[in-house]
MMTF fields as JSON, N, C-alpha, C and O atoms, coordinates in Angstrom:
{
  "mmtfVersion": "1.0.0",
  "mmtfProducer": "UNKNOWN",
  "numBonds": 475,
  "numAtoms": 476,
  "numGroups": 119,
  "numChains": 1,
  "numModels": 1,
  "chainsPerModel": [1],
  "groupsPerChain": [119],
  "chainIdList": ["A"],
  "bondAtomList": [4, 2, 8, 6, 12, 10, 16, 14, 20, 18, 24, 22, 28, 26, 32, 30, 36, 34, 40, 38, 44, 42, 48, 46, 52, 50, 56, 54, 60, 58, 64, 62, 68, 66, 72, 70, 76, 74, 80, 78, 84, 82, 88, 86, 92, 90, 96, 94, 100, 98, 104, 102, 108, 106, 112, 110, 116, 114, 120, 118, 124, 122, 128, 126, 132, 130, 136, 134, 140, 138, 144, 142, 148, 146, 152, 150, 156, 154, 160, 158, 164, 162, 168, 166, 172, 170, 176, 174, 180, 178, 184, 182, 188, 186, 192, 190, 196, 194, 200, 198, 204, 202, 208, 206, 212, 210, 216, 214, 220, 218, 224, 222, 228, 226, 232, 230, 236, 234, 240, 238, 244, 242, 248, 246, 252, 250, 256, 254, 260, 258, 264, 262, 268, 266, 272, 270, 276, 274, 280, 278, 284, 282, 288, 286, 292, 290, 296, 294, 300, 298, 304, 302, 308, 306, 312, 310, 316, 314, 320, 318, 324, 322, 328, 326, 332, 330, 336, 334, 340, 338, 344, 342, 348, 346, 352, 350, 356, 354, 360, 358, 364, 362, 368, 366, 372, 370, 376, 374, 380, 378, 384, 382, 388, 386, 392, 390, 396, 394, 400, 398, 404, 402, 408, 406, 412, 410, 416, 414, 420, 418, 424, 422, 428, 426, 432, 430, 436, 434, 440, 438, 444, 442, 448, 446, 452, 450, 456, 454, 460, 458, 464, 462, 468, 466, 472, 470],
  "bondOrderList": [1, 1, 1, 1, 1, 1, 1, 1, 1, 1, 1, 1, 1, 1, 1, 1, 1, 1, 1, 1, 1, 1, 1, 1, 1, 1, 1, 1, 1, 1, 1, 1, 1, 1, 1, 1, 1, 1, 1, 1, 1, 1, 1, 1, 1, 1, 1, 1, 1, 1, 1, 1, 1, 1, 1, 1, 1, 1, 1, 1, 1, 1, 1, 1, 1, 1, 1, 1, 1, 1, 1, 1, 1, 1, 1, 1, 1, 1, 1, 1, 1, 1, 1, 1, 1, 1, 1, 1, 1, 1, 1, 1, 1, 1, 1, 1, 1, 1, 1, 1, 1, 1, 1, 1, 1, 1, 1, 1, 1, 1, 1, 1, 1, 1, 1, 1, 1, 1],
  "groupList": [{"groupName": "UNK", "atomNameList": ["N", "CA", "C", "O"], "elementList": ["N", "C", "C", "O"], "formalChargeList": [0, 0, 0, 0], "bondAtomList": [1, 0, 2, 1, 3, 2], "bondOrderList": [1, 1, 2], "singleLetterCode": "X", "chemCompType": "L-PEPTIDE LINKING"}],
  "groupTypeList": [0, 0, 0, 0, 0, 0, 0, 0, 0, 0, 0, 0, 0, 0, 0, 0, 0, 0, 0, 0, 0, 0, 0, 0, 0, 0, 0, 0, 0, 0, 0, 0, 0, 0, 0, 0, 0, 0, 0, 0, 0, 0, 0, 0, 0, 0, 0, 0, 0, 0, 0, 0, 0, 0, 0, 0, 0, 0, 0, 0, 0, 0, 0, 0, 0, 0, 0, 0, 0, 0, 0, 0, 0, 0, 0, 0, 0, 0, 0, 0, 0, 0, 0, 0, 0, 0, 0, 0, 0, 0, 0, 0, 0, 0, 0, 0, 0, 0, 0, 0, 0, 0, 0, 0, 0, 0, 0, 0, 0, 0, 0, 0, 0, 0, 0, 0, 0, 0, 0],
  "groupIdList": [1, 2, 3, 4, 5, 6, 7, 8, 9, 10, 11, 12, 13, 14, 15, 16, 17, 18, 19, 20, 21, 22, 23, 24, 25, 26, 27, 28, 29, 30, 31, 32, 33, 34, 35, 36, 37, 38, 39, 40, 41, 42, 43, 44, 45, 46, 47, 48, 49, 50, 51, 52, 53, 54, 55, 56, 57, 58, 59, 60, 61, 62, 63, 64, 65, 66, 67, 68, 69, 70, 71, 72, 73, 74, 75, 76, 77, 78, 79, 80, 81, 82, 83, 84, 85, 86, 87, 88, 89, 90, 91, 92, 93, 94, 95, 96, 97, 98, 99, 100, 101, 102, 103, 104, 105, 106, 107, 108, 109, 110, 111, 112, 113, 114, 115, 116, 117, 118, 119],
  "secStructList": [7, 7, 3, 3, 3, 3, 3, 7, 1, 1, 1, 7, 3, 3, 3, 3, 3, 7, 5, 7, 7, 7, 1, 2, 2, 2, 2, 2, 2, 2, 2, 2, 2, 2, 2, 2, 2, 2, 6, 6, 7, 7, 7, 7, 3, 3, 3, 3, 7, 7, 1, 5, 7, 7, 1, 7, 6, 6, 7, 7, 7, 7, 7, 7, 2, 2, 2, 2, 6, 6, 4, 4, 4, 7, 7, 7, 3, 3, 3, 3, 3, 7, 6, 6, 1, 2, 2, 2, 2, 2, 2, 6, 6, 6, 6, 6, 6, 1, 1, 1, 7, 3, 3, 3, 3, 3, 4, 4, 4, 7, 2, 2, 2, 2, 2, 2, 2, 2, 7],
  "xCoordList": [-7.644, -6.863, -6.809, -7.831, -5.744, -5.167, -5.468, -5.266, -5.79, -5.625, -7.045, -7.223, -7.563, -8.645, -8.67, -8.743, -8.534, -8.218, -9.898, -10.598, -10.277, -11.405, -10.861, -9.928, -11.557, -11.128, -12.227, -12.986, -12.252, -13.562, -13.009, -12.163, -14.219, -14.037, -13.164, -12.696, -12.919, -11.321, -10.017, -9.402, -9.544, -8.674, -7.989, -6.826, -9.67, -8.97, -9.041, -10.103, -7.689, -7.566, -7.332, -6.131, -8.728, -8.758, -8.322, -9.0, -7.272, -6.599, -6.937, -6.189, -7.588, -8.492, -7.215, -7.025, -6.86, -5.751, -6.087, -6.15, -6.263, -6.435, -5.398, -4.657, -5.137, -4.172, -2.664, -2.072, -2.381, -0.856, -0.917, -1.669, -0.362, -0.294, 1.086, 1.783, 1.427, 1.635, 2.451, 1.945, 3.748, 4.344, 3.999, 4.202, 3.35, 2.778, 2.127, 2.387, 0.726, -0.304, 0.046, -0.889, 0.922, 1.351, 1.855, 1.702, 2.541, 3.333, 2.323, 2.424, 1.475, 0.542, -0.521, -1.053, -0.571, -1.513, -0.503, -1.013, 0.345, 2.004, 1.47, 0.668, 1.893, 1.9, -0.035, 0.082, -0.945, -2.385, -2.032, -2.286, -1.395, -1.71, -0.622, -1.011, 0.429, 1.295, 1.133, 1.741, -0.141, -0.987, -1.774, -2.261, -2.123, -3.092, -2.461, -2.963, -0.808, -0.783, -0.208, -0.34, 0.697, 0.892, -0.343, 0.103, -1.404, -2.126, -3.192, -4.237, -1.992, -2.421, -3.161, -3.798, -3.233, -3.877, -2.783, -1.586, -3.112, -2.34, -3.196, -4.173, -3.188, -4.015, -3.785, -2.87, -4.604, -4.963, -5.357, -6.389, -3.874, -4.298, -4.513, -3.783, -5.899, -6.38, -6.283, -7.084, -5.344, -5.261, -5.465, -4.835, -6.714, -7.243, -6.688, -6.435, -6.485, -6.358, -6.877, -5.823, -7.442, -8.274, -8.108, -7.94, -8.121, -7.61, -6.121, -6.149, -5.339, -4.142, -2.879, -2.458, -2.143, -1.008, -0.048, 0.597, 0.625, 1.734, 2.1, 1.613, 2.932, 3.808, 4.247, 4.846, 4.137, 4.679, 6.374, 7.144, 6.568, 8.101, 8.935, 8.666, 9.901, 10.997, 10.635, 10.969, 9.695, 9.813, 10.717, 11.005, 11.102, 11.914, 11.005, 10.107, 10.774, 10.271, 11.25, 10.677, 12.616, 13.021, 13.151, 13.917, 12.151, 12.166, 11.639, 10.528, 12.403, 11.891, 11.431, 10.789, 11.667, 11.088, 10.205, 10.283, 8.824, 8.013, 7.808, 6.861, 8.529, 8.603, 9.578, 9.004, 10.559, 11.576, 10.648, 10.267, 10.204, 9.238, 7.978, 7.399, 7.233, 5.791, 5.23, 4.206, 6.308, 6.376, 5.9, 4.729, 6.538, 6.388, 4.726, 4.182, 4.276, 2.923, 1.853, 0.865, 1.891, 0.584, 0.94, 1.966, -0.413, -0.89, -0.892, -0.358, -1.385, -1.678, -1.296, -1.127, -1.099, -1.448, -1.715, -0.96, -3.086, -3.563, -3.793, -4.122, -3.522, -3.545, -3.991, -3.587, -5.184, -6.18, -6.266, -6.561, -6.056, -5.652, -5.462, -5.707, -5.082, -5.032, -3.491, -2.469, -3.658, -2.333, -1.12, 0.017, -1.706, 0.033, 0.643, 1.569, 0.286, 0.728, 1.508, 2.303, 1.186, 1.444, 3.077, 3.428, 3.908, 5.183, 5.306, 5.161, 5.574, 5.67, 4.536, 4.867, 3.458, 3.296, 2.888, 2.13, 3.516, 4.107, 5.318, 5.44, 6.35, 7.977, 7.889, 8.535, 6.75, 6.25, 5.484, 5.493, 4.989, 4.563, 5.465, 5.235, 6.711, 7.412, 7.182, 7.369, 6.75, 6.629, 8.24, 8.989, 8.346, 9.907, 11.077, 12.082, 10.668, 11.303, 11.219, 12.162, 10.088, 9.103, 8.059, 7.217, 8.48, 7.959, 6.212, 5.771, 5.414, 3.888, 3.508, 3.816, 2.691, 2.252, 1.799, 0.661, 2.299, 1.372, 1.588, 2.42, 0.122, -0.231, -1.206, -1.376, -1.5, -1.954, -3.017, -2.992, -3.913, -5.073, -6.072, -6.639, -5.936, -6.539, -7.937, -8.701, -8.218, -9.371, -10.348, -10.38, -11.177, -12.234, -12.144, -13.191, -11.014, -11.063, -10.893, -10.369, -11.475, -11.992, -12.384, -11.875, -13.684, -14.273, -12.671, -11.82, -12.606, -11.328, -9.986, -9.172, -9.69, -8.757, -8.706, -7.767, -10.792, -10.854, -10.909, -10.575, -11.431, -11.402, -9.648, -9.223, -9.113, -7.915, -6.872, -5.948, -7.539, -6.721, -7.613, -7.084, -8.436, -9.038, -8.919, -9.351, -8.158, -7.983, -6.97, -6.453],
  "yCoordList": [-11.439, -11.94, -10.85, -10.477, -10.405, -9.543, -10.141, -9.332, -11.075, -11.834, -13.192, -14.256, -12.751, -13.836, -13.646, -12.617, -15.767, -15.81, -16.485, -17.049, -16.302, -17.013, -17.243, -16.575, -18.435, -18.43, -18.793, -19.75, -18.126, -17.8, -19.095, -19.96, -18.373, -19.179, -18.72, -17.582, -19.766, -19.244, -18.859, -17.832, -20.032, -19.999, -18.412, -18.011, -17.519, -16.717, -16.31, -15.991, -16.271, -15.833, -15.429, -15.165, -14.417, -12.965, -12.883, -13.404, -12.313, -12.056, -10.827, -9.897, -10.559, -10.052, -9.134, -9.689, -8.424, -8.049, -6.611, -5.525, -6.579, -5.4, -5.395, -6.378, -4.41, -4.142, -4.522, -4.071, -5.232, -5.477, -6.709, -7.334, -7.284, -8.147, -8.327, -7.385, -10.503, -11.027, -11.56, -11.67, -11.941, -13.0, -14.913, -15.817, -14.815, -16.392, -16.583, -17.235, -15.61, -15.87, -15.414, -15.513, -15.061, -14.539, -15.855, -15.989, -17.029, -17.764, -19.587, -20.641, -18.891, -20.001, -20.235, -21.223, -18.192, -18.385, -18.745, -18.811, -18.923, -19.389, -20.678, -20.978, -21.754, -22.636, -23.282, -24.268, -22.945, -23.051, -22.722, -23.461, -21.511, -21.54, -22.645, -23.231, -22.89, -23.964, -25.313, -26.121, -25.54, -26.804, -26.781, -27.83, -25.714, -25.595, -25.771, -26.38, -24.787, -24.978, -26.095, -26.412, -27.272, -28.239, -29.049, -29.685, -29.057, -30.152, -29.463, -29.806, -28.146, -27.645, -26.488, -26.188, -25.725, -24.141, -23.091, -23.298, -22.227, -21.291, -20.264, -20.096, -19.564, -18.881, -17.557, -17.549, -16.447, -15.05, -14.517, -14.664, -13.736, -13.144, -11.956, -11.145, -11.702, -10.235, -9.771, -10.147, -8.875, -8.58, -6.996, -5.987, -7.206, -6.463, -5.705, -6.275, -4.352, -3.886, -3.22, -2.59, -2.764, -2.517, -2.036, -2.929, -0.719, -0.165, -1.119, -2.108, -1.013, -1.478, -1.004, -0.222, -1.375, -0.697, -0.931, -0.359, -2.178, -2.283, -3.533, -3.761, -4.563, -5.672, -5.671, -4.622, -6.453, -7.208, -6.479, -6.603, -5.736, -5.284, -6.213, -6.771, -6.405, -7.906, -8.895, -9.81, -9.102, -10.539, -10.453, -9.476, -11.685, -12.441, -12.286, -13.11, -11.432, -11.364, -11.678, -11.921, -11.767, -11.852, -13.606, -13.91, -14.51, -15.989, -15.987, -15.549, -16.423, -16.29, -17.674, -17.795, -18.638, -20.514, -20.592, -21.168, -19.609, -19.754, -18.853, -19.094, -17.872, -17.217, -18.314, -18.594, -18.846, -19.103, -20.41, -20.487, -21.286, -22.554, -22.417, -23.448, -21.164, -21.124, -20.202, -20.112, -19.403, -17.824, -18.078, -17.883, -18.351, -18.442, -19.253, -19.036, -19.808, -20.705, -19.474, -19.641, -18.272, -17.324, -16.795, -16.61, -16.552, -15.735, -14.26, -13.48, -13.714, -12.382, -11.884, -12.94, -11.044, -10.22, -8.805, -7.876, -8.765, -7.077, -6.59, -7.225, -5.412, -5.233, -3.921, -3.127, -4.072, -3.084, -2.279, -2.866, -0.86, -0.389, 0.938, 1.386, 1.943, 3.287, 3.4, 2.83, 4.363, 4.985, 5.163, 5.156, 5.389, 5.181, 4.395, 4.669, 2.961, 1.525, 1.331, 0.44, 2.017, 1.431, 0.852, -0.326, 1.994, 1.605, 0.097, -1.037, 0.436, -0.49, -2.112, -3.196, -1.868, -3.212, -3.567, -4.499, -2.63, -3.44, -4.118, -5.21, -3.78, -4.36, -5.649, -6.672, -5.346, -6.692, -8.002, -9.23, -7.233, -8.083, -8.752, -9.809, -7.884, -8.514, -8.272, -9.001, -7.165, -6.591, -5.816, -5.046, -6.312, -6.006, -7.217, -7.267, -8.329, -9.235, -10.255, -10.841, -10.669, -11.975, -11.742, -10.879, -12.674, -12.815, -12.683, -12.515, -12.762, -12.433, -11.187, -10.69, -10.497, -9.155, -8.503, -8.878, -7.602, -7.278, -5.624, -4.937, -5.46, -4.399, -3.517, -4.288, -2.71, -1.988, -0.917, -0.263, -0.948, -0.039, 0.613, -0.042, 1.709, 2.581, 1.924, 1.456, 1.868, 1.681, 1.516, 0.445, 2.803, 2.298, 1.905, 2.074, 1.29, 0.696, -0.722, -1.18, -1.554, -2.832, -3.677, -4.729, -2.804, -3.932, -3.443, -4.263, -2.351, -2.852, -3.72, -4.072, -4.059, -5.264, -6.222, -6.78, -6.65, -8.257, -8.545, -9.618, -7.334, -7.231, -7.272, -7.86, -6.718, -6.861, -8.415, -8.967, -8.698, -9.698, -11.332, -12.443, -11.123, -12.037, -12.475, -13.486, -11.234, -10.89, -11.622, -11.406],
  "zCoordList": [43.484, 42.35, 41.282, 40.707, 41.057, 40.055, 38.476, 37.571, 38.215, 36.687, 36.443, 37.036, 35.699, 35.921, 34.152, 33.481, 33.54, 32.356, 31.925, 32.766, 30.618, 29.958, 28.715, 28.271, 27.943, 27.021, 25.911, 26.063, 25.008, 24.126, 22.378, 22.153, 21.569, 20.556, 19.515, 19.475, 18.54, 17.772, 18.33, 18.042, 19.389, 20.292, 20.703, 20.64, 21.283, 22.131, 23.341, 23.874, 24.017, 25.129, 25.493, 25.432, 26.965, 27.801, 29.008, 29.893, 29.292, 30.12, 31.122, 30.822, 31.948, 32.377, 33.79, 34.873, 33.608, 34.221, 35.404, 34.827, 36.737, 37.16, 38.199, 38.166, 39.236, 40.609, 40.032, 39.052, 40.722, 40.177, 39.962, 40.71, 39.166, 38.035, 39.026, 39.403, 39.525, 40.545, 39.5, 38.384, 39.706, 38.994, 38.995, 38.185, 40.467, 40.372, 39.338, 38.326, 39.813, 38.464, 36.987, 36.191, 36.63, 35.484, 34.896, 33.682, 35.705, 35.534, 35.204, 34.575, 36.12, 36.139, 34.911, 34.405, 34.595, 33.076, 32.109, 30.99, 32.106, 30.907, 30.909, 30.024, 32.05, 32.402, 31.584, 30.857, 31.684, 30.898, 29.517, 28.566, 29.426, 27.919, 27.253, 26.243, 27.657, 27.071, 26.976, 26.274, 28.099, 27.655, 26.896, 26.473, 26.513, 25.549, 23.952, 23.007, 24.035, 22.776, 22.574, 21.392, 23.504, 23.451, 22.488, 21.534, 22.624, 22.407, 20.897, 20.343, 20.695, 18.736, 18.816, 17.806, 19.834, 20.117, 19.469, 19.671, 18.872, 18.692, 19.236, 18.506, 20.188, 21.032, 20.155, 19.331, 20.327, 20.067, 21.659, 22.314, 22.015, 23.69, 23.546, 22.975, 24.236, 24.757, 25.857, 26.713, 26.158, 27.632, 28.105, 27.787, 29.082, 29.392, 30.554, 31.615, 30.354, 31.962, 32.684, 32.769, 33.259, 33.935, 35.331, 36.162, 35.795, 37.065, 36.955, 37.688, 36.456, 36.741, 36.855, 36.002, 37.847, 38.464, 38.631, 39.509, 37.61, 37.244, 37.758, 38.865, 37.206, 37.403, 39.058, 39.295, 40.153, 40.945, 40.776, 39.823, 42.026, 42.404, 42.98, 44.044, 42.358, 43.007, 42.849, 43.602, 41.654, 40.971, 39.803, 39.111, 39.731, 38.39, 37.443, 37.614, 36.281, 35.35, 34.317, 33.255, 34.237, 33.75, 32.942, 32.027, 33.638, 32.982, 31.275, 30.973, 30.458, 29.084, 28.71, 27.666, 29.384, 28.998, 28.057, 26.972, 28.801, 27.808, 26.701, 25.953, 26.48, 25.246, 24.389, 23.336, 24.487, 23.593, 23.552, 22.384, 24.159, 23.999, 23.663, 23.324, 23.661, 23.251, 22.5, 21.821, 22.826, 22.526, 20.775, 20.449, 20.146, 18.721, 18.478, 17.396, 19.109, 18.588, 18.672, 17.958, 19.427, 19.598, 18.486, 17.831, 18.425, 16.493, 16.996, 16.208, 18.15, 17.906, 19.293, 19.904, 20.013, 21.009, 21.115, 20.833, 21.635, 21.981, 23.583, 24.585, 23.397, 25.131, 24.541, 23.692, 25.52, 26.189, 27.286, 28.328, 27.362, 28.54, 28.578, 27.458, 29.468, 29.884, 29.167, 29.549, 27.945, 27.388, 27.975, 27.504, 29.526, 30.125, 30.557, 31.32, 30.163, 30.256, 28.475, 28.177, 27.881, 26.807, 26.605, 26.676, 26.347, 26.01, 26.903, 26.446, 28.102, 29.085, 29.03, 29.511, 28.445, 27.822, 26.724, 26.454, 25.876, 24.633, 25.04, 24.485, 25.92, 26.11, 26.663, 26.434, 27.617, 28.427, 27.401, 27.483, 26.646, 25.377, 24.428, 23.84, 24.328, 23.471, 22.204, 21.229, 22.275, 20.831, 20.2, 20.801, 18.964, 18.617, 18.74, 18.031, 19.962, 20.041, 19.562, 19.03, 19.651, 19.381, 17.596, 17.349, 16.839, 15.758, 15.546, 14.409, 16.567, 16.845, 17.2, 18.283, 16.151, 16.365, 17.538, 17.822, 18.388, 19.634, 19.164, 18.571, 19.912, 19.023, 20.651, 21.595, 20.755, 21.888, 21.338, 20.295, 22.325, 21.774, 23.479, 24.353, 23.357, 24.145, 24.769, 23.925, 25.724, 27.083, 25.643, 25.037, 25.165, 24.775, 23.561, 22.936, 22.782, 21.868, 21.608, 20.592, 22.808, 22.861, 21.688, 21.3, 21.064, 19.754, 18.855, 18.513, 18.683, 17.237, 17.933, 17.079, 19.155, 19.716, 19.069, 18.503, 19.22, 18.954, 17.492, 16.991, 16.74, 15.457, 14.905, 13.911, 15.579, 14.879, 15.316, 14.718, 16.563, 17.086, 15.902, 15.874, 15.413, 15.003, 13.003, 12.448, 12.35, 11.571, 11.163, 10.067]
}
């Protein structure tokens, strides 16, 4: 499994991301976090990557449901990861599109993520 989610205190949630990142499970952590904010979560996502090698080739990434339906309830997003993911997931983040800050920070700058994602 490419994606393994936890979810910590002060509604945040780690997205634990390595190999290629699958559109099922991508779809399925949507599908969790939208029950979550259904029922008054405004989540803070940290997503981690880790040996990772890019998005699932010839999936529909292109579904926006849950951005235009949920998209607006997350407070923060940070992604953690090897500099040469960046551009590419910030876009995937939706940074520029989406009214919630996502913001990206280099492999070993982990503690200032959660510090900033918590802020």
């Amino acid at each position: 499994m490419s994606l393994q989610v936890e979810y910590e205190p002060a509604d945040v949630c780690v997205l634990h991301i390595s190999g290629t990142l699958k559109r099922s499970e991508f779809a399925a952590t949507q599908q969790d976090i939208a029950r979550k904010i259904d029922v008054g979560s405004k989540p803070r996502v940290l997503a981690i990557l880790n040996d990772f090698d890019g998005w699932e080739r010839g999936a529909d990434w292109n579904d926006l449901d849950f951005l235009i339906t949920h998209g607006g309830e997350i407070a923060r997003i940070a992604v953690v990861g090897d500099p040469r993911w960046e551009v590419k997931a910030l876009a995937f983040g939706g940074a520029g599109v989406r009214r919630t800050p996502v913001k990206f920070f280099p492999s070993g700058e982990l503690q200032q993520a959660r510090t900033w994602l918590t802020t």
